[in-house]
VOSEMAR-259003 format. One record per residue: residue number from 1; z, y, x of N, C-alpha, C, CB in turn. Coordinates in steps of 0.001 Angstrom, whole numbers. Glycine has a CB too. Example, Ala and Ser with C-alpha at 12.3 -4.5 7.8 and 13.67 -1.06 7.14 Angstrom:
2
ROZA	1	7800	-5690	13190	7800	-4500	12300	7800	-3300	13200	9046	-4473	11308
ROZA	2	7080	-2250	12850	7140	-1060	13670	7870	30	12900	5725	-598	14084
//
This chain:
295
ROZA	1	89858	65128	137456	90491	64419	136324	90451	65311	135084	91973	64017	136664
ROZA	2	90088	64790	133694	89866	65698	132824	91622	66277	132145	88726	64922	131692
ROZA	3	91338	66872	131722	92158	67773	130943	92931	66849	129664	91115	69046	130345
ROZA	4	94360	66480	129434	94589	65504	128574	94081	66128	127370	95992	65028	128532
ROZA	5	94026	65212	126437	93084	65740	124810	94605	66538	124206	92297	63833	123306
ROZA	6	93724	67580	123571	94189	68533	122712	93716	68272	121294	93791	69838	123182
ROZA	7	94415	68027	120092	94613	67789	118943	94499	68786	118625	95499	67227	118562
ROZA	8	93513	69457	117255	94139	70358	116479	93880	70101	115067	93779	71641	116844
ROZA	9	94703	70122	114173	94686	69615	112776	94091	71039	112220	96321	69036	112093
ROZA	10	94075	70891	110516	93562	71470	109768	92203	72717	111102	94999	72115	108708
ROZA	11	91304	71480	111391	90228	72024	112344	89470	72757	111377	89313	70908	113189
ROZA	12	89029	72912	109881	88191	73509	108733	88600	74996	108582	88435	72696	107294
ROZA	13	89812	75136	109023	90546	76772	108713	90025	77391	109644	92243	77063	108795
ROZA	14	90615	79038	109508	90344	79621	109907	90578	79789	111162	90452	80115	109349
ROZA	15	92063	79852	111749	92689	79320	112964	92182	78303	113876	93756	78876	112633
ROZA	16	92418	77385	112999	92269	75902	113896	90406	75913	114301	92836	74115	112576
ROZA	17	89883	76432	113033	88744	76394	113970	88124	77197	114949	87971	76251	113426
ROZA	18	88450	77882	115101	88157	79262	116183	89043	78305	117268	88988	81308	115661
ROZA	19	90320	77501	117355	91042	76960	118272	90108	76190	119004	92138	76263	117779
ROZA	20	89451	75396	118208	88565	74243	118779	87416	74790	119170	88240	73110	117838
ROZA	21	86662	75983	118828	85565	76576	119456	85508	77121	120802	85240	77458	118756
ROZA	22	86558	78284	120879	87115	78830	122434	87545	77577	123072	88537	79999	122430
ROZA	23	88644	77122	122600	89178	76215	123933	88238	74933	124110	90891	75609	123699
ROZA	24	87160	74421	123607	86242	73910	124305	85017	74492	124823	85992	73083	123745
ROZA	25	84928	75637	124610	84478	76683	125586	84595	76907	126591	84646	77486	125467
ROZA	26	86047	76747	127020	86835	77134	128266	86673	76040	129154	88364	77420	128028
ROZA	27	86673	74926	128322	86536	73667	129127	87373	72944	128808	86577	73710	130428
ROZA	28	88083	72869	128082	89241	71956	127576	88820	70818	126775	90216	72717	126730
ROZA	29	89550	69757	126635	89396	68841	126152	89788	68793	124857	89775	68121	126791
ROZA	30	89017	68797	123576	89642	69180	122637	89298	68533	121341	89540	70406	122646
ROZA	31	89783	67931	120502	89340	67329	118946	89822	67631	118386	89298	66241	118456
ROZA	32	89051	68195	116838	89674	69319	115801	89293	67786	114480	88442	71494	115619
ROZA	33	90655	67992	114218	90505	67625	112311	90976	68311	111620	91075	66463	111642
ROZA	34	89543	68016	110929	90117	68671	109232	90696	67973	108385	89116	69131	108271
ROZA	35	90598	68361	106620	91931	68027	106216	90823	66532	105771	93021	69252	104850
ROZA	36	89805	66321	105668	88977	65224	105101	89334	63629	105976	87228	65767	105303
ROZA	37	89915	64413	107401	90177	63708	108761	91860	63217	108624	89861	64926	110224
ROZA	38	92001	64703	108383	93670	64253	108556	94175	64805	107452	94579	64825	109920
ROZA	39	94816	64064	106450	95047	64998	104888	97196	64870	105295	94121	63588	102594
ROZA	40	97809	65987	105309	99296	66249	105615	100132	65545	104570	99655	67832	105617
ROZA	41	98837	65593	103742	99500	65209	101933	99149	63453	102039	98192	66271	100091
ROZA	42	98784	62719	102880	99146	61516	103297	99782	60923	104663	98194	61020	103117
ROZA	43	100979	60581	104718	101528	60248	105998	101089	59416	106074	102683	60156	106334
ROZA	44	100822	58046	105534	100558	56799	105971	98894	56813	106823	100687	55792	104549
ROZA	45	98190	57797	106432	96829	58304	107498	97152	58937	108493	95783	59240	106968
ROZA	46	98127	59855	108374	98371	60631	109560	98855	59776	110520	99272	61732	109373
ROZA	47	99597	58731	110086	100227	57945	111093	98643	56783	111852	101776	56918	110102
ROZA	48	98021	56472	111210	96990	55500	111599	95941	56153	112364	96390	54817	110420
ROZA	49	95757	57645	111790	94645	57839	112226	95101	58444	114097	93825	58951	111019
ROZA	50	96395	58889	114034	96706	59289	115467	97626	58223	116360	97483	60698	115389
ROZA	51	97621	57522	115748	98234	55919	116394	96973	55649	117322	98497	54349	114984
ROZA	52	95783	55982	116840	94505	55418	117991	94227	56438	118936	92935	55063	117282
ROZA	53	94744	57598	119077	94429	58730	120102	95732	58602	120818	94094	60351	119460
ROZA	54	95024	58952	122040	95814	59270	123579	95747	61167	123456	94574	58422	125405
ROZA	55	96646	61702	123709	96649	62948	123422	97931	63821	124383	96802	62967	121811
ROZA	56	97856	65193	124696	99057	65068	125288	99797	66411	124314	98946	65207	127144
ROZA	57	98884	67238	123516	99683	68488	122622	98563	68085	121631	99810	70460	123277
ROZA	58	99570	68295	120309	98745	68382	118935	99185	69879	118750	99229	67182	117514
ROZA	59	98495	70401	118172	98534	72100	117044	98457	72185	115588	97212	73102	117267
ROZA	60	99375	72097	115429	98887	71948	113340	98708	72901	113217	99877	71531	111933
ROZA	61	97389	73186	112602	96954	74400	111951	97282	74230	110424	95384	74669	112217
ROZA	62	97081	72571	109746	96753	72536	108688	98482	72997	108014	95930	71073	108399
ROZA	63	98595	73437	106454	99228	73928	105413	98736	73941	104189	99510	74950	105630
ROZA	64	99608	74208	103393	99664	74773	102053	99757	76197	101990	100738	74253	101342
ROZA	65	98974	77042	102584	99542	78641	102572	98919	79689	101329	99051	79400	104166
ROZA	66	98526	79040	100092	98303	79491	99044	100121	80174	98591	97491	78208	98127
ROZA	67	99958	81698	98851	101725	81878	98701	102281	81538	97114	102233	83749	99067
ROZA	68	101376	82239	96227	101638	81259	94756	101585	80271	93886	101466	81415	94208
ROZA	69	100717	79946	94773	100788	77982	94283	101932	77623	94774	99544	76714	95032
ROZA	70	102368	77854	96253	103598	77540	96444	104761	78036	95621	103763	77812	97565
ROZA	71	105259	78512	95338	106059	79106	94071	106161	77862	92651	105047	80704	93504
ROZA	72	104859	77864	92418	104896	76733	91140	104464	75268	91328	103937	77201	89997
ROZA	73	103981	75017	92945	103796	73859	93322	104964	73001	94317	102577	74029	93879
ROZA	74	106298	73707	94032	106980	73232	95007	107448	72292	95858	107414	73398	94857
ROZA	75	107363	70797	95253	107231	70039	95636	106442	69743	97002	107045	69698	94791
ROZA	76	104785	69656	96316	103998	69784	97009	103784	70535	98195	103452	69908	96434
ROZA	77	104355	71864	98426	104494	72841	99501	105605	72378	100496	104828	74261	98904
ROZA	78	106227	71455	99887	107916	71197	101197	107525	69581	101723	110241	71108	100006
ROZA	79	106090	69269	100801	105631	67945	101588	104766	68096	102536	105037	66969	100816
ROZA	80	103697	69201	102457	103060	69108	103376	102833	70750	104371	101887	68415	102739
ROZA	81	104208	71108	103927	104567	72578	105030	105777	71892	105964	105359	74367	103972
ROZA	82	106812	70997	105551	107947	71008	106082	107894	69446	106707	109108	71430	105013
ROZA	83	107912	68409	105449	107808	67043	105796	106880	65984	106165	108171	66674	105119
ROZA	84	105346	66679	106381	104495	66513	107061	104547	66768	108580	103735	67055	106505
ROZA	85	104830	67822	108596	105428	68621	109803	106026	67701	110890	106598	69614	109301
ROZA	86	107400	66955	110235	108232	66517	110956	107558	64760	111454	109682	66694	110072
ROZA	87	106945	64260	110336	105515	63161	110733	104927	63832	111992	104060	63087	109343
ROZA	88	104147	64614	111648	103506	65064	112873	104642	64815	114198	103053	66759	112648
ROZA	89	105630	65501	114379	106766	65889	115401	106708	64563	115899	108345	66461	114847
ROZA	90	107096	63855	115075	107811	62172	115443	106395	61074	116297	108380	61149	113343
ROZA	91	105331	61319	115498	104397	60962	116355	104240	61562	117548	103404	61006	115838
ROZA	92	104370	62723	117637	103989	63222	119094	105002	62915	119879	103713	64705	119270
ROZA	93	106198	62857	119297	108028	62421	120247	106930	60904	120944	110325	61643	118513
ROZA	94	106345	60186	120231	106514	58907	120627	105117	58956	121389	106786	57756	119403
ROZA	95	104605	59724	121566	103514	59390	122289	103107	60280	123970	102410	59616	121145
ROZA	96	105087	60998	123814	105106	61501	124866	104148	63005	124530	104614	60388	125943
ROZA	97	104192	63069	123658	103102	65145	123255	103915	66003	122926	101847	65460	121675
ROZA	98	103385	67303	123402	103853	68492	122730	103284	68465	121084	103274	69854	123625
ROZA	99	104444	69312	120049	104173	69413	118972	103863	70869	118803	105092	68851	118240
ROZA	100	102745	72070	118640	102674	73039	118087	102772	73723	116564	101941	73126	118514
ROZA	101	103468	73987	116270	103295	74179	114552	102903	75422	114534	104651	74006	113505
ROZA	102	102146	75468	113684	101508	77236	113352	102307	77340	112121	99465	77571	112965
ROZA	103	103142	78800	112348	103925	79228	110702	103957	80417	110664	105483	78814	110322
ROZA	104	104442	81345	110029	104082	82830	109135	105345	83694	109605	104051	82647	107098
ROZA	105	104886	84898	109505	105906	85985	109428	106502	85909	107933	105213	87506	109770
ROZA	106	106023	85137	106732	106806	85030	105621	108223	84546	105396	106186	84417	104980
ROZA	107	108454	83697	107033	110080	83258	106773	110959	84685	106623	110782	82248	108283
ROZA	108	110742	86090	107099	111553	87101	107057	111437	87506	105597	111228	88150	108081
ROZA	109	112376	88146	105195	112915	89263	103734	112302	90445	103560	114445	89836	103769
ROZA	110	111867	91024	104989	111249	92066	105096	111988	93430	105073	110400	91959	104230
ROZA	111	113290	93020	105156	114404	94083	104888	114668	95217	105859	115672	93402	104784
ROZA	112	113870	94638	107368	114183	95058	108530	113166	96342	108639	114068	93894	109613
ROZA	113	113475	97347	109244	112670	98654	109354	111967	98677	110792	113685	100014	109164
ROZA	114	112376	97983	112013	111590	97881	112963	111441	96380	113448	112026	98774	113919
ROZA	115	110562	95874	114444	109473	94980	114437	110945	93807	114898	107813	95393	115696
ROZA	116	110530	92700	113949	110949	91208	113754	111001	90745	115299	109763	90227	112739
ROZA	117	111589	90559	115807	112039	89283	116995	112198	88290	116490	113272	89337	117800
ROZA	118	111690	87300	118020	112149	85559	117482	113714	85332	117155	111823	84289	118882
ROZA	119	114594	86231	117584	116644	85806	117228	116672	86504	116141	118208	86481	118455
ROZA	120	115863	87326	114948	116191	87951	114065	116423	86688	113256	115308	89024	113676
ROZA	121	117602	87178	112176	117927	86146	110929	116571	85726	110577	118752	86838	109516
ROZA	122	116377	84545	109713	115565	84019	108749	115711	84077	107798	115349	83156	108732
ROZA	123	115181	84701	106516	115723	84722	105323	114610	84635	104621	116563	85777	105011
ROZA	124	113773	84136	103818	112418	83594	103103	113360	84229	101795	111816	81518	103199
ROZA	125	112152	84838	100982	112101	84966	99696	111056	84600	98990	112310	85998	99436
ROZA	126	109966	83773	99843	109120	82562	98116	109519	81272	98617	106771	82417	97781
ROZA	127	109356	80556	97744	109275	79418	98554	108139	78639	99885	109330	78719	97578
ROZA	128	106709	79562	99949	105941	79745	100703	106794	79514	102144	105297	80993	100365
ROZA	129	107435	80853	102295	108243	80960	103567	109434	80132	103704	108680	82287	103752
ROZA	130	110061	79511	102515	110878	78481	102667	110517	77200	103064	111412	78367	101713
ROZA	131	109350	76943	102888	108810	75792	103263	108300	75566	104331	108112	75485	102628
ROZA	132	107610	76847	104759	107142	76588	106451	108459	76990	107315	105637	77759	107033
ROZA	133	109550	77543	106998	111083	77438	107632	111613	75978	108138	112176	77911	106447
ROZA	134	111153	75231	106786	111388	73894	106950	110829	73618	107927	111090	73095	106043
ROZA	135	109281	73350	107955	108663	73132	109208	108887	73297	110450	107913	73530	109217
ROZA	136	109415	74469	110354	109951	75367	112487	111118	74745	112626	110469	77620	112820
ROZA	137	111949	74629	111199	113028	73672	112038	112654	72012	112382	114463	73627	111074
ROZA	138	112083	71428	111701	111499	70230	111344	110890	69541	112811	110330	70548	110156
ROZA	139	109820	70477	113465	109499	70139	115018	110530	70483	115580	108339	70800	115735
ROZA	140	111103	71940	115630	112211	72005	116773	113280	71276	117122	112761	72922	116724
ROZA	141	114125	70808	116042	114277	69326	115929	114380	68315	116255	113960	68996	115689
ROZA	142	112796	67855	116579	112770	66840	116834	112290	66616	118416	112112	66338	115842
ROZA	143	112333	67777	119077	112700	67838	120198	112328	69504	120440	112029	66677	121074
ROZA	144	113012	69759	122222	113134	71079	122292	111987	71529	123390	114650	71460	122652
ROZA	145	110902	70538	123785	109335	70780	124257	108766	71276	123226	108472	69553	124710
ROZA	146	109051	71885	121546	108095	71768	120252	108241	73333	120475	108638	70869	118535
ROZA	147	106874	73833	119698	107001	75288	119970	106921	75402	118002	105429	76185	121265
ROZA	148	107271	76390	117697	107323	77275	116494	106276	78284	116403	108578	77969	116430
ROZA	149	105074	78605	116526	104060	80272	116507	104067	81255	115182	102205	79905	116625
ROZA	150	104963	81713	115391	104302	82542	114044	103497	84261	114332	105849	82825	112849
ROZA	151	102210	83543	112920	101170	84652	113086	101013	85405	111590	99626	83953	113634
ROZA	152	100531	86382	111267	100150	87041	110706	99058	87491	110042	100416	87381	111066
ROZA	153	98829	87891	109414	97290	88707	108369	96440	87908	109828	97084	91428	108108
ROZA	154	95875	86527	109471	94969	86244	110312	93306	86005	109538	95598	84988	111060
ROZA	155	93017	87097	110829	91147	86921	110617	90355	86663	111383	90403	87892	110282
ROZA	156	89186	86510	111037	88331	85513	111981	87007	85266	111432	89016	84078	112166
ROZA	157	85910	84646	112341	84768	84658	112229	84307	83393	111208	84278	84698	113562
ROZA	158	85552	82572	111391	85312	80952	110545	85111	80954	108795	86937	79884	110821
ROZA	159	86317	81772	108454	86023	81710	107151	86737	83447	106682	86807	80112	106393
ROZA	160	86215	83916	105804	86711	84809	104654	88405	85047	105048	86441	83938	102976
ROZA	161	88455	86661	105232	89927	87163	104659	89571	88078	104292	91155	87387	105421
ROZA	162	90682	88798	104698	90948	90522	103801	90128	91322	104150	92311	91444	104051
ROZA	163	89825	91299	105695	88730	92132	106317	87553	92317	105654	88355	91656	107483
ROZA	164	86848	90819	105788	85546	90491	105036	85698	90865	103551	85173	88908	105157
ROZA	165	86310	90813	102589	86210	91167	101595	87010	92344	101035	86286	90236	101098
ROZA	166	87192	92986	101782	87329	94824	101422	86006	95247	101959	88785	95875	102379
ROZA	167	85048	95157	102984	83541	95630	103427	83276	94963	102662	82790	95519	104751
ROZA	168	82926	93822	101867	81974	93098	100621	82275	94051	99188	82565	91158	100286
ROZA	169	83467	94130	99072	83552	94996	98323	82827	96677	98159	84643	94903	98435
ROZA	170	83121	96947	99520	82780	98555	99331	81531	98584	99995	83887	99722	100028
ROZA	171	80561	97592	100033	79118	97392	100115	78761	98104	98489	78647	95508	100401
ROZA	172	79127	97415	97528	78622	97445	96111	79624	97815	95305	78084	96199	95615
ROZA	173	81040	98689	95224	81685	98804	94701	82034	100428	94956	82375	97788	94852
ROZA	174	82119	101262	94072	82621	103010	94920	83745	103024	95124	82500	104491	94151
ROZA	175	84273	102592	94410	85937	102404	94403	86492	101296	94996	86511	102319	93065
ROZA	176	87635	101332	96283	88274	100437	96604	89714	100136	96909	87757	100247	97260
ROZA	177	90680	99439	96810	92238	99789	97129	92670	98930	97419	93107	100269	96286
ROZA	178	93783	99163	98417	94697	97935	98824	96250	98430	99037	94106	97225	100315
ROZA	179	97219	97011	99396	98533	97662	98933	99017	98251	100487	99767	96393	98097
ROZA	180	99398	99694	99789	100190	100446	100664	101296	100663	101082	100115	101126	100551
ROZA	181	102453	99818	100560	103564	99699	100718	104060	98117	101539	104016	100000	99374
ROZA	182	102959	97569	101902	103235	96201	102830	102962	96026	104102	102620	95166	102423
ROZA	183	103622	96343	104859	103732	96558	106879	103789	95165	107335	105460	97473	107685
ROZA	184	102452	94412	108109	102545	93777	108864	101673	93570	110277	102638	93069	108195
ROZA	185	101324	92851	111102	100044	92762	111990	98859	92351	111939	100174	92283	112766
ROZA	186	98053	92300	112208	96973	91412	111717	96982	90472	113292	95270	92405	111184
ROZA	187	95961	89590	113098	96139	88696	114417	94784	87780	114203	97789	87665	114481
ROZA	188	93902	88372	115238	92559	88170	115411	92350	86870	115796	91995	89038	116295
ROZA	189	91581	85817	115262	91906	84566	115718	91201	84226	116991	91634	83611	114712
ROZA	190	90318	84942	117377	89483	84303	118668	90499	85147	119971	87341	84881	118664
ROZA	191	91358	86097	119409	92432	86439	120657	93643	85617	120211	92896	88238	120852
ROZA	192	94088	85057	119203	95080	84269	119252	94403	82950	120288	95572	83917	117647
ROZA	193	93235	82250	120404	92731	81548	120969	93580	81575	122723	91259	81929	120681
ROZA	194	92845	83146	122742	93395	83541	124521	95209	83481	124444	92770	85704	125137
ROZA	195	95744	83700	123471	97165	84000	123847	97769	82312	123690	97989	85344	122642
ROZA	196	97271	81686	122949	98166	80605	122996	97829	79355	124193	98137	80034	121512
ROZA	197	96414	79844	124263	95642	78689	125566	96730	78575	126356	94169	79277	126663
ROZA	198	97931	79322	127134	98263	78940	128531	100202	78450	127768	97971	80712	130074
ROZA	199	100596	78081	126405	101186	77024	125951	100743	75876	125685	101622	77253	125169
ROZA	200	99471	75911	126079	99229	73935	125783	99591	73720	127212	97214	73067	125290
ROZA	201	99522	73809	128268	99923	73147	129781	101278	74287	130533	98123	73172	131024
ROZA	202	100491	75533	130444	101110	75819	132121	102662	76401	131622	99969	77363	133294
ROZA	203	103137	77045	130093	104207	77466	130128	104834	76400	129194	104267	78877	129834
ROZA	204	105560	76041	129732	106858	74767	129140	107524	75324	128103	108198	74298	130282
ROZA	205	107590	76720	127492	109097	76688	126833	108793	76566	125571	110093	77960	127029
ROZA	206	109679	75848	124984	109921	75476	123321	110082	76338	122721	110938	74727	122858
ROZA	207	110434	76325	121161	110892	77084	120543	110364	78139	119875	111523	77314	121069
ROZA	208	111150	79308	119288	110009	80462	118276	109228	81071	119364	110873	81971	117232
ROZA	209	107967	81326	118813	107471	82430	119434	106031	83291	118409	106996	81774	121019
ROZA	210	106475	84671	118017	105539	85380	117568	104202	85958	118379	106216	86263	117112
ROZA	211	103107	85523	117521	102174	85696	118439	100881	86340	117033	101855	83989	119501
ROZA	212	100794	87776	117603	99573	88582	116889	99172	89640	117641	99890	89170	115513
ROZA	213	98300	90756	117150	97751	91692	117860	99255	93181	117734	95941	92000	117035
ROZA	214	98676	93568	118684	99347	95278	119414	99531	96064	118039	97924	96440	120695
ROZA	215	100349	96508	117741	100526	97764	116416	100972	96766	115313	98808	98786	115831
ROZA	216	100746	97931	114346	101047	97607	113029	100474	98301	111950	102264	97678	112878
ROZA	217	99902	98041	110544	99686	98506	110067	99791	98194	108542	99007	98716	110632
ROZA	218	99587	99133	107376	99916	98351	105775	98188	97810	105546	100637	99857	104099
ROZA	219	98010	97535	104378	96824	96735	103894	95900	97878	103727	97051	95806	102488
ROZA	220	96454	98745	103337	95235	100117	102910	95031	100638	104803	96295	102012	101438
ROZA	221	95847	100822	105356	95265	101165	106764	94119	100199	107512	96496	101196	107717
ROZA	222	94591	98742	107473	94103	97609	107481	92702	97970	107142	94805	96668	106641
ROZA	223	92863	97873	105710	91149	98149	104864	90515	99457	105710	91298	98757	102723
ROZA	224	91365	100632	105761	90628	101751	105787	89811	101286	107440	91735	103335	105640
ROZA	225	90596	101200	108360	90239	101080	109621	88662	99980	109551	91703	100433	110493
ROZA	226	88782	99010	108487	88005	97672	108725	85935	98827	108231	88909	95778	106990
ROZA	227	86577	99722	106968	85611	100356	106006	84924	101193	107300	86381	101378	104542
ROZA	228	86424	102565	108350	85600	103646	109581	84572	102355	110369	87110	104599	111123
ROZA	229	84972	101099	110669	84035	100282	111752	82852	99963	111127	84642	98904	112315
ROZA	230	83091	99869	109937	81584	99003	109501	80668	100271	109315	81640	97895	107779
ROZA	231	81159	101603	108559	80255	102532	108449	79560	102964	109766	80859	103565	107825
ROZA	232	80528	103264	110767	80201	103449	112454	79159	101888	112902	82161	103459	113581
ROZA	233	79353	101016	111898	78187	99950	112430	76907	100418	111707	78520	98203	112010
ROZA	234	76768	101012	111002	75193	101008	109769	75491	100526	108934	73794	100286	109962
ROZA	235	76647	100030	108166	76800	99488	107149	76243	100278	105689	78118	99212	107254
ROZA	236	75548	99977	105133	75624	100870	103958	76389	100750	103243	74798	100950	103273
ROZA	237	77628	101361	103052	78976	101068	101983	78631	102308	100958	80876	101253	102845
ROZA	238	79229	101737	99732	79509	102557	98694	80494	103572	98601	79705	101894	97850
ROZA	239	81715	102639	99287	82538	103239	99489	83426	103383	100545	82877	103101	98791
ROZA	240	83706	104831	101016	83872	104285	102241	85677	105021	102526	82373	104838	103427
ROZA	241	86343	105007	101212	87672	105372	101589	88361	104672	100619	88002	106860	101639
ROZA	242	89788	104248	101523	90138	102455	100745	91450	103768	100160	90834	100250	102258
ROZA	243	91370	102972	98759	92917	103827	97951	94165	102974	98063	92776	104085	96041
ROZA	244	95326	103867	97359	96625	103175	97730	97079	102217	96684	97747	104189	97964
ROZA	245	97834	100927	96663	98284	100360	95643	99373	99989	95960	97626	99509	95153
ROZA	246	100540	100093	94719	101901	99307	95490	101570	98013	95268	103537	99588	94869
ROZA	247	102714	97578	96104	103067	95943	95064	103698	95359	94112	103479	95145	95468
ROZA	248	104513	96212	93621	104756	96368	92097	104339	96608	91339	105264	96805	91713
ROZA	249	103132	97126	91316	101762	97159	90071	100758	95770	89836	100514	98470	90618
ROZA	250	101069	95332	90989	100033	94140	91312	101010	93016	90408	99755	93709	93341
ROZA	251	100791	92524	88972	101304	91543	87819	100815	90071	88346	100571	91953	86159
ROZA	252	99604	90081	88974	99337	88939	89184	100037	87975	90522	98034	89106	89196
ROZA	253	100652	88687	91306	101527	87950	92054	102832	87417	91262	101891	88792	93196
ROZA	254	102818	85863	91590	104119	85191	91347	105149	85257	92498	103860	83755	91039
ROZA	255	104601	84828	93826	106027	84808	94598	106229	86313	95276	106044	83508	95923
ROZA	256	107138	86555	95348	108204	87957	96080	107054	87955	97606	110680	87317	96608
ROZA	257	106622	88820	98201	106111	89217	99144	106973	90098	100134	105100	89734	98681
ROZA	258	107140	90080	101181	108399	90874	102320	107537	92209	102536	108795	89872	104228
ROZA	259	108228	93484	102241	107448	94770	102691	107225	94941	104025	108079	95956	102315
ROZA	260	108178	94353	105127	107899	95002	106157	108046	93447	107330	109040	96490	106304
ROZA	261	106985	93024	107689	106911	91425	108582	106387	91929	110121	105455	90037	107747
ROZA	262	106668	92892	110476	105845	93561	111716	106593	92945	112789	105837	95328	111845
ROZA	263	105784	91988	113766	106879	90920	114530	106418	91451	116193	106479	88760	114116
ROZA	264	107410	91371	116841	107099	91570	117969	107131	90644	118969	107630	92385	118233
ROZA	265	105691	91167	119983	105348	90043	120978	105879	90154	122583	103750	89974	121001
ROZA	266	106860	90647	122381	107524	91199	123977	107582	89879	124550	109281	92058	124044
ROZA	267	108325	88929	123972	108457	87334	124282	107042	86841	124638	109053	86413	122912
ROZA	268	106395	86853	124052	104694	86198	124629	104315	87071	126006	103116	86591	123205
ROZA	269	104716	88676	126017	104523	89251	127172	105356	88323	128411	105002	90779	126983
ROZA	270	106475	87951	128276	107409	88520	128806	106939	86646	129770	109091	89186	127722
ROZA	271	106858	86054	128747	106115	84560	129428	105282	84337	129961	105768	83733	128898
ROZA	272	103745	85222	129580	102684	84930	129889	101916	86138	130735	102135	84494	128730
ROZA	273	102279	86951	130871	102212	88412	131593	101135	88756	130827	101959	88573	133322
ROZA	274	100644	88661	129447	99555	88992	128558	100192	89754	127570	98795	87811	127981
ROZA	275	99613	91045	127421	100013	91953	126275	98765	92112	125083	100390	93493	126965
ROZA	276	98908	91400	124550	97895	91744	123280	97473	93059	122853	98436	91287	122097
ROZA	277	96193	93180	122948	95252	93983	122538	96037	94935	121092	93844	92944	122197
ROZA	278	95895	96155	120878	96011	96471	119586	94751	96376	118680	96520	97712	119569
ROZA	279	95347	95725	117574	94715	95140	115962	93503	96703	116097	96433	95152	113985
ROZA	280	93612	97368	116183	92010	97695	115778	91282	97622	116588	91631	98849	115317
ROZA	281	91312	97778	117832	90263	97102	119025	89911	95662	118448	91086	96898	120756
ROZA	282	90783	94976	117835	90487	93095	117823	89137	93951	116363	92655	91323	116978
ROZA	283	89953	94060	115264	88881	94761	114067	87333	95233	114398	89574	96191	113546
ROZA	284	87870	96416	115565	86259	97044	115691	85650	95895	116046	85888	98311	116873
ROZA	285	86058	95073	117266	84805	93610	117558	84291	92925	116662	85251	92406	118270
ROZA	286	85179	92406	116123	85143	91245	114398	84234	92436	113805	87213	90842	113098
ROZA	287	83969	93488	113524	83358	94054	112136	81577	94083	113310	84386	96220	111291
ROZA	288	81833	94696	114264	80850	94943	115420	79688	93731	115270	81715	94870	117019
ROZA	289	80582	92774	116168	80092	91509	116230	79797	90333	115339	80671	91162	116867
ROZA	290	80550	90478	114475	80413	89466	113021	80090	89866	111782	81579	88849	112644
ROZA	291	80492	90649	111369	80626	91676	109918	79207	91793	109722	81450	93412	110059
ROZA	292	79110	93382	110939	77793	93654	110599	76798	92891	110764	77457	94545	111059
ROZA	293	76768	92063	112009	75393	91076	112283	75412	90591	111176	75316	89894	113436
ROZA	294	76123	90338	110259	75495	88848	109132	75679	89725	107831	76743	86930	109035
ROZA	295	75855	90920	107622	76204	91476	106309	74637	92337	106149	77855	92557	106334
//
């Protein structure tokens, strides 16, 4: 008997699509939409277009996670981070599905000096993180089968992040920098793939759960580590040592950013007997296997 269908929205991202690549890899039964498929910013589609699927877990990948548009787009960010969200929830209540929401280590303040748990307060300082707050409460909610994931500095083979464009940079650039005063995880998307696979069926429990790679690190470690792999690949870089920047020099950010989002996955251990890899093992592969082959 096949495997009930697995939903995953915003299938075009970075997440969601690496979701739909592995787990129909694995063998799973799986249909990815994008936002052309399923737009968050229309309920009256969302409702029609999954009124015709039999399904037994949806995964929203899709968002608004532009953090400063959210800031001056607010509206728009609490319709389709929070009250899209809860559309989604209500369809799946009625069709008998699990609801997955994918949301951010941005709901924290960043005030905290060691690594974020799922019972730590919530306290958002853009509206970015206020809005996907909305969201985690929004499924949980609406019933207590709904899970909450929050991930981090996520990269991946699908599209462009920070990784890829600090090595694009210091291909053709001598000089390079990133901010050194911002502590979080990164969270490799083709191992988020492996960690969340065994919450679509075999583990039942609802609710928060942080899910990224082993360690921690700021954006300039981040960079520097991404610059030692690619040179150790043949990369010809220009430059091959990333400098420091705060985030108080950086004028062009509008919303407040949390210094320190470093979340811990003892809870994903503690469920799934899987301890995530540490973030530069996930890095060296991604730069190994993807970076360099195509750069």
């Amino acid at each position: 008997m096949p495997s009930p269908l697995i939903i995953v929205t915003g299938a075009g991202g970075r997440l969601g699509a690496a979701l739909v690549r592995e787990w129909k890899s694995a063998g799973l039964n799986v249909l990815g939409l994008a936002r052309q498929e399923l737009d968050l910013a229309q309920p009256e589609q969302m409702r029609v277009v999954l009124a015709s699927l039999d399904f037994g877990v949806l995964v929203n990948c899709a968002a608004q996670t532009n953090v400063d548009r959210c800031e001056t787009e607010r509206d728009e960010a609490m319709r389709i981070n929070a009250h899209a969200v809860r559309t989604l929830a209500e369809i799946c209540k009625a069709k008998g599905a699990r609801c997955i929401q994918i949301s951010t280590d941005y709901v924290f303040d960043g005030a905290k000096t060691s690594r974020y748990t799922e019972d730590d307060p919530v306290v958002p300082i853009s509206h970015y993180g206020e809005s996907k707050r909305a969201g985690e409460l929004a499924v949980l909610d609406v019933s207590d089968r709904n899970l909450a994931v929050r991930v981090s500095w996520v990269f991946g083979p699908d599209r462009p992040s920070f990784v890829d464009g600090i090595v694009k940079r210091a291909l053709t650039e001598e000089k390079v920098e990133a901010i050194a005063d911002k502590i979080a995880v990164p969270t490799y998307t083709l191992d988020a793939a492996q960690l969340l696979k065994p919450f679509l069926f075999d583990v039942p429990a609802g609710g928060v759960l942080h899910l990224c790679n082993g360690g921690s690190c700021t954006w300039q470690e981040y960079g520097q580590h991404a610059l030692d792999c690619a040179a150790a690949a043949g990369m010809p870089l220009k430059a091959r040592t990333v400098g420091p920047l705060k985030m108080a020099d950086l004028k062009a950010f509008i919303a407040k950013r949390p210094p320190n989002t470093a979340m811990s996955t003892a809870k994903l251990t503690r469920l799934t007997g899987i301890a995530p890899r540490d973030w530069r093992e996930a890095v060296r592969e991604y730069i190994t296997q993807h970076v360099a082959v195509n750069g």
